[in-house]
N, C-alpha and C positions, 0 to 999 in steps of 0.2 A: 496138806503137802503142796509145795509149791517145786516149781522146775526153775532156775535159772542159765541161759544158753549165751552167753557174748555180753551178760551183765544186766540181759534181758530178762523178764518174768517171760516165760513160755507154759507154762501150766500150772495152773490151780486148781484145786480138790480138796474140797471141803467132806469131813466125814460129818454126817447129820445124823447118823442111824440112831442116838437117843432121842434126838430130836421128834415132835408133835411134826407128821409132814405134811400139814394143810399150813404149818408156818413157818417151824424150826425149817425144815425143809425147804419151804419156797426159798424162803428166805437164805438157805444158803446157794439155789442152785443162783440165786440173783445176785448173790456176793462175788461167787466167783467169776460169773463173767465181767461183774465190776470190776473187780482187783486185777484181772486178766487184762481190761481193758486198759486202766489206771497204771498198771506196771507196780501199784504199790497200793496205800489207804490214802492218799489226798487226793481229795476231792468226791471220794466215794462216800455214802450215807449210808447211815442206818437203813434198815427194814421197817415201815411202819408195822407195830404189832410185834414182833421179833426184837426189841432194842435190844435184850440181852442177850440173844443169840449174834444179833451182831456186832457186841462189843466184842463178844469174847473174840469172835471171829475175826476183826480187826486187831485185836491185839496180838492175835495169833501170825497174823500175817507178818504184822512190825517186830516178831520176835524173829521170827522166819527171817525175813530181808536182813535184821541184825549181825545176826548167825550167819548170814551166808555172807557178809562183808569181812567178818572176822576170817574166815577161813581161805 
């Protein structure tokens, strides 16, 4: 779930709870403050170890931003 406020990313929350949380998990709580920081996915990276939690997570995000341009 992400927040948008004045066209700004203001909160990200990633749900990891199927996620392994020695990785799925690190791995998202370090996503989100990327993407947080980033305002979006460029220039933010994978997770080493996590790569496919952090695709999915990345594409989640660029679905998010999509959606929230349309409306």
């Amino acid at each position: 779930m992400i927040n948008i406020t004045g066209g700004k990313v203001t909160n990200v929350q990633i749900d990891a709870g199927d996620e392994t949380p020695e990785v799925g998990g690190k791995a998202a709580e370090s996503l989100a403050r990327s993407l947080l920081d980033a305002g979006g996915t460029a220039g933010v990276d994978t997770v080493s170890g996590a790569t496919m939690t952090s695709n999915a997570v990345l594409s989640a995000m660029d679905a998010c931003l999509a959606q929230a341009v349309q409306e």
